[in-house]
C-alpha positions in Angstrom: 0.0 0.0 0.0 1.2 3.8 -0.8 1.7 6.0 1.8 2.0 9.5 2.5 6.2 9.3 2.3 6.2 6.8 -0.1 8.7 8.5 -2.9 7.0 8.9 -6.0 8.5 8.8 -9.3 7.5 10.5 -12.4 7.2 7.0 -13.7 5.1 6.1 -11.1 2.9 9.1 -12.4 2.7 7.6 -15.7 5.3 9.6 -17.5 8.2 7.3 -18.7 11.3 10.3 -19.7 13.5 7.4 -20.9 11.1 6.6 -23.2 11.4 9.6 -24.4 14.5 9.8 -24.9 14.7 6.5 -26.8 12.4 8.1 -28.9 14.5 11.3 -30.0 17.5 8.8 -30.3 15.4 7.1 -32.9 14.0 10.4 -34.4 17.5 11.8 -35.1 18.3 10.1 -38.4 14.9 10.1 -39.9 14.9 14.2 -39.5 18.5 14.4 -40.4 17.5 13.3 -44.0 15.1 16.3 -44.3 18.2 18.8 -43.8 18.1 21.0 -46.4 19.8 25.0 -46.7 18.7 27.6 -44.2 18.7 25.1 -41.2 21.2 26.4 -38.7 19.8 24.0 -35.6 17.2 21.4 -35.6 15.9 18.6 -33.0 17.5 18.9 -29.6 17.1 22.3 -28.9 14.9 24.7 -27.2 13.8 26.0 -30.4 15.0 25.6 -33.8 16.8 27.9 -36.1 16.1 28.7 -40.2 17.9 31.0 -42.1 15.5 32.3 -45.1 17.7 31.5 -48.2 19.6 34.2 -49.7 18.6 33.7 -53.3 14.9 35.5 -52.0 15.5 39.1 -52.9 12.1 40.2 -50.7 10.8 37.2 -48.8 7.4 36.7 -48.0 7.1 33.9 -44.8 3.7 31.9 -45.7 2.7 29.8 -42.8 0.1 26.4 -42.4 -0.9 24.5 -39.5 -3.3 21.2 -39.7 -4.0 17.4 -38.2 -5.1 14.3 -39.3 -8.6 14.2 -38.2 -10.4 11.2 -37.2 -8.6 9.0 -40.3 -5.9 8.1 -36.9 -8.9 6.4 -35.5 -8.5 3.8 -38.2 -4.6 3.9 -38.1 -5.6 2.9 -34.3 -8.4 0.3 -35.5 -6.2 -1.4 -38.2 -2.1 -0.7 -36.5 -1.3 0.9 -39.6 1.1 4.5 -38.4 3.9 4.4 -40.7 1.6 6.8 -43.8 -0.6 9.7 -40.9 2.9 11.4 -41.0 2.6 12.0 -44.7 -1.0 13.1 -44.1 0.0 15.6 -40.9 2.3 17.0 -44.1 0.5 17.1 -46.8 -2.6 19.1 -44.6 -0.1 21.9 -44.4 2.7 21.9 -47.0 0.1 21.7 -49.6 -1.7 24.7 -48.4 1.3 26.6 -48.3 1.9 26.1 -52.0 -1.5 27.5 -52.7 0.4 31.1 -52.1 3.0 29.9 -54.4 5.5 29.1 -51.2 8.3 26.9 -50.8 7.9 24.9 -47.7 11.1 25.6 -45.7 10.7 24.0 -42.6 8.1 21.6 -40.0 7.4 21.5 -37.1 5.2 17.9 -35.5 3.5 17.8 -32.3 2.7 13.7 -31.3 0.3 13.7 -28.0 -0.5 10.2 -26.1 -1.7 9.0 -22.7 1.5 6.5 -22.7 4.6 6.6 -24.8 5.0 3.6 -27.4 8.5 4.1 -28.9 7.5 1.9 -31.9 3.9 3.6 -32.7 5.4 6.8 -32.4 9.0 6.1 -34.1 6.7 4.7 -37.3 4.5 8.2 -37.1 7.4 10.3 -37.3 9.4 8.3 -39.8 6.1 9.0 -42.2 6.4 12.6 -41.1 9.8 12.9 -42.3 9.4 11.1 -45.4 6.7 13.8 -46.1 9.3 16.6 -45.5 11.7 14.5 -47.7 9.4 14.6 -50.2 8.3 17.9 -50.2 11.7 19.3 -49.5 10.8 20.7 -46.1 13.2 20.7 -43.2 12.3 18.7 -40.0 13.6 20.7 -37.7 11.9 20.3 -34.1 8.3 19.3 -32.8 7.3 17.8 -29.2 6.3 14.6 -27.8 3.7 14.8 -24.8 3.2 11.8 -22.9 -0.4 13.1 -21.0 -2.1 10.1 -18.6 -5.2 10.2 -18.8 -5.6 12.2 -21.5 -5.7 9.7 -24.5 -7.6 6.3 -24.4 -4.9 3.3 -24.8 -3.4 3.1 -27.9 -4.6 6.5 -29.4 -2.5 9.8 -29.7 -3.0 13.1 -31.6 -1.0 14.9 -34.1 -0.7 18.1 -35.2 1.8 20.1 -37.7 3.2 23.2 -38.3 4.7 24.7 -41.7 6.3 27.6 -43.0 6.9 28.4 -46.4 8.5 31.4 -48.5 7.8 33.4 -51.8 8.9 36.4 -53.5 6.4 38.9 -52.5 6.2 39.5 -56.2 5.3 35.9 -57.1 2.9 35.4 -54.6 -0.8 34.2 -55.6 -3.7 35.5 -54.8 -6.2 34.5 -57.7 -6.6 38.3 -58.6 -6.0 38.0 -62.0 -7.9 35.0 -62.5 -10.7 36.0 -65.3 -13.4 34.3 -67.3 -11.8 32.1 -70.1 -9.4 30.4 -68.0 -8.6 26.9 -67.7 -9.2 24.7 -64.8 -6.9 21.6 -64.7 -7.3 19.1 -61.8 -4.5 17.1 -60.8 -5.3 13.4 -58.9 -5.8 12.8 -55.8 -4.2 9.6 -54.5 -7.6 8.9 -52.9 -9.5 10.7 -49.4 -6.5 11.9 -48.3 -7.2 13.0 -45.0 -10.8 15.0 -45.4 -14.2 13.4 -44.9 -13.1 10.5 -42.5 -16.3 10.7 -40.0 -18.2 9.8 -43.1 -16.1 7.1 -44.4 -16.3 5.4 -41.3 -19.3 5.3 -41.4 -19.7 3.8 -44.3 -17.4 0.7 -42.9 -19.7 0.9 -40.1 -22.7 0.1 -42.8 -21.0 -2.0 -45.2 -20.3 -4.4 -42.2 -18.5 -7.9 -43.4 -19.7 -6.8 -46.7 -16.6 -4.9 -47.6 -14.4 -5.5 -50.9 -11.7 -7.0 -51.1 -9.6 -4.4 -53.5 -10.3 -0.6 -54.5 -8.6 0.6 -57.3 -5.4 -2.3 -57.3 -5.2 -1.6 -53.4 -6.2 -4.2 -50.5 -9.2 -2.2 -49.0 -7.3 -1.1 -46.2 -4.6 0.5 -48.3 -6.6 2.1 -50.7 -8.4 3.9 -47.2 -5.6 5.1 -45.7 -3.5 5.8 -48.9 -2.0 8.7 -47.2 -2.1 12.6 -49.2 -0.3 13.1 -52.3 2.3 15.4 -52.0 2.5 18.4 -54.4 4.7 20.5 -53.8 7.7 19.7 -55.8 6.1 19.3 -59.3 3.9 22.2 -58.7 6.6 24.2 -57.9 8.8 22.9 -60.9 5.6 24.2 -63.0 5.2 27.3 -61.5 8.9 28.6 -62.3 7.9 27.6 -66.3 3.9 29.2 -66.7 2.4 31.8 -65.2 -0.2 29.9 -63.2 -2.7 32.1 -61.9 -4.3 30.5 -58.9 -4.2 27.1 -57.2 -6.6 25.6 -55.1 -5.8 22.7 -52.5 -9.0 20.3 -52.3 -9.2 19.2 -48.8 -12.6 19.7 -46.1 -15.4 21.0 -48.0 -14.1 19.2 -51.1 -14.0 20.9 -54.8 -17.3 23.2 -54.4 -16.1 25.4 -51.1 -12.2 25.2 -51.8 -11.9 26.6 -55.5 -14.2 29.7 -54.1 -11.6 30.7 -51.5 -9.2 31.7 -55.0 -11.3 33.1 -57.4 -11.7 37.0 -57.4 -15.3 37.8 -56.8 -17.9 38.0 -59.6 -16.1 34.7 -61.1 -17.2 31.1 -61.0 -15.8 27.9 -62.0 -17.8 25.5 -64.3 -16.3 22.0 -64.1 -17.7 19.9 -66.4 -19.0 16.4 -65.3 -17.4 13.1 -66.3 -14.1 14.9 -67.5 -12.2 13.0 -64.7 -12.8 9.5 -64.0 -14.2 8.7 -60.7 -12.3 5.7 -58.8 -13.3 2.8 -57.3 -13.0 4.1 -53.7 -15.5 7.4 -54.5 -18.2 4.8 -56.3 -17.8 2.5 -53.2 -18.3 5.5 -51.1 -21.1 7.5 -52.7 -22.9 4.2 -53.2 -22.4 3.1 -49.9 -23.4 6.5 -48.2 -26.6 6.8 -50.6 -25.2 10.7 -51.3 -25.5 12.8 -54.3 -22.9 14.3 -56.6 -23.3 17.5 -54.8 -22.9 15.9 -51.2 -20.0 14.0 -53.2 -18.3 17.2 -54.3 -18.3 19.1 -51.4 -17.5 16.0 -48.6 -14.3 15.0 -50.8 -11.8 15.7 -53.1 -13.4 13.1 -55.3 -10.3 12.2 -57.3 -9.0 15.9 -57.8 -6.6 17.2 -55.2 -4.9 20.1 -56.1 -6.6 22.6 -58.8 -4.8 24.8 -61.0 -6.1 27.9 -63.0 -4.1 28.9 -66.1 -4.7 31.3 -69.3 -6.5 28.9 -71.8 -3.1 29.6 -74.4 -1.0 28.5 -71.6 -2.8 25.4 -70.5 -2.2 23.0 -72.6 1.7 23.1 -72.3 1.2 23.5 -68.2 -0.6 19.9 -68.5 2.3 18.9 -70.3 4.9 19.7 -67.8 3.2 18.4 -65.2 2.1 15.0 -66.7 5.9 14.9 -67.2 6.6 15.8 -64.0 4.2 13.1 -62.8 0.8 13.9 -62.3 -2.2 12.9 -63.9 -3.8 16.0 -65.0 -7.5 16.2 -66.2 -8.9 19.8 -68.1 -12.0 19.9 -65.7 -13.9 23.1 -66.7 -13.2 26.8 -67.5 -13.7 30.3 -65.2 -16.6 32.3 -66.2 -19.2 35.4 -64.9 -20.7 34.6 -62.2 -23.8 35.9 -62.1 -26.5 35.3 -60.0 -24.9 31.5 -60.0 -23.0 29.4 -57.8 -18.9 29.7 -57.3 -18.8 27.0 -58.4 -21.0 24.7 -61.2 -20.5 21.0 -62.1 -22.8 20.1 -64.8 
């Protein structure tokens, strides 16, 4: 029994600090392949330190912070944590980009009631390979260990980026006009949007799911974590003169194009001119929703969207598709009128 003068440990409290050191041991390498220039201190100290490159003659600092939303649940559910990093990411380097911005650097914040060095070593080794990717630094973050506070098993995640641009490249969607080109570039699936609803429809399909969505095992093709743009959208943006970019995350394709578009413009997409993949028909038909629920739930197949000059769109699909993406021409800007922001039809 525990008394009064019984010495207590911080251990005893719940909080294991070696732990937590095993797990900064482990994180070392995996950030130490995100170094890039500008990073003068990373993981270790009190705060980290980034030089803005030299080669921006009048830097603008474009920051992004976002989760993972309830898709960890099923990371929980299913033990698969080595792709939410890429997710925690995506949410905010992606965003960034929509100014135009280079992600420089990321910060992660990993929250659980007790420390497992394994669940969270495979989280942040996804996180890192999402800076890798995008060519963002990872240059600190924190660990909490909170009893109490998380349910065995679960933890919370959160990121932070910050990006640069030239103040006189940055995009705001002013010059967007009617006559311009919308091209959507793929999604690699949900990403990490709309998750309370696609539980739900696991919830509903019961035993009855299948077996494979689009080439994937089902589980795979659900938690198929966020493509990464940054690099090939960049690489395009120093060739055309892209007006406006949209990333296609909560509220899907018919509340996120809005947010770039100068007012008195709307987008027309037209339907059927990008295929829709196994995992949206297994989800719309699953949920019993409409197109319109579809498009504005999802990114439902499209997740990033760029607006370009109609004379210039053509070779801007080009470069990208040879970058990598798979790029669809999905509708035009027009007047708006007394019409929606945004019309699929």
């Amino acid at each position: 029994m525990t008394t009064s003068t019984t010495p207590l440990s911080y251990k005893d409290a719940g909080v294991d600090i070696d732990a937590g050191d095993a797990l900064v041991e482990r994180i070392k390498p995996l950030a130490k392949k995100t170094m890039r220039e500008g990073v003068l201190a990373g993981i270790g100290g009190f705060g980290a330190l980034f030089e803005v490159p030299k080669r921006y003659k009048e830097p603008v600092l474009v920051s992004g912070t976002d989760g993972v939303g309830t898709k960890l649940k099923l990371a929980f559910e299913w033990n698969m944590h080595d792709t939410v990093g890429i997710d925690l990411v995506g949410m905010s380097v992606n965003d960034v980009l929509v100014q135009g911005a280079e992600p420089l650097f990321f910060l992660d914040y990993f929250a659980c009631g007790k420390l497992d060095v394994d669940t969270a070593a495979a989280v942040v080794g996804g996180i890192a390979r999402g800076c890798e990717l995008s060519g963002c630094a990872l240059i600190g973050g924190e660990t909490a260990e909170m009893p109490g506070m998380y349910p065995a098993g679960e933890y919370d995640l959160a990121g932070f980026c910050v990006g640069a641009v030239e103040k006189s490249k940055i995009l705001t969607g002013q010059s967007v006009k009617p006559g311009d080109v919308v091209l959507g570039l793929a999604s690699h699936g949900v990403h990490s949007n709309g998750f309370s609803l696609v539980r739900k429809c696991i919830d509903r399909a019961g035993a009855d799911l299948p077996a494979t969505l689009d080439g994937l095992a089902f589980r795979e093709a659900i938690m198929k974590p966020t493509r990464l743009y940054v690099k090939n959208v960049l690489a395009a943006l120093a060739q055309h003169p892209i007006k406006a970019l949209a990333h296609i995350t909560g509220g899907g394709l018919l509340e996120n194009i809005p947010r770039v578009l100068p007012e008195g413009t709307a987008a027309h997409l037209e339907k059927g001119s990008w295929p829709q993949t196994e995992l949206f028909a297994w989800l719309q038909k699953t949920a019993g929703i409409d197109d319109v629920e579809m498009n504005r739930t999802f990114n439902n197949g499209i997740g990033m969207v760029v607006v370009i000059a109609a004379d210039e769109a053509t070779s801007c699909a080009a470069t990208l598709r040879e970058l990598g993406e798979t790029v669809f021409k999905i509708g035009a800007i027009a007047e708006r009128g007394a019409g929606a922001a945004v019309v699929v039809a």
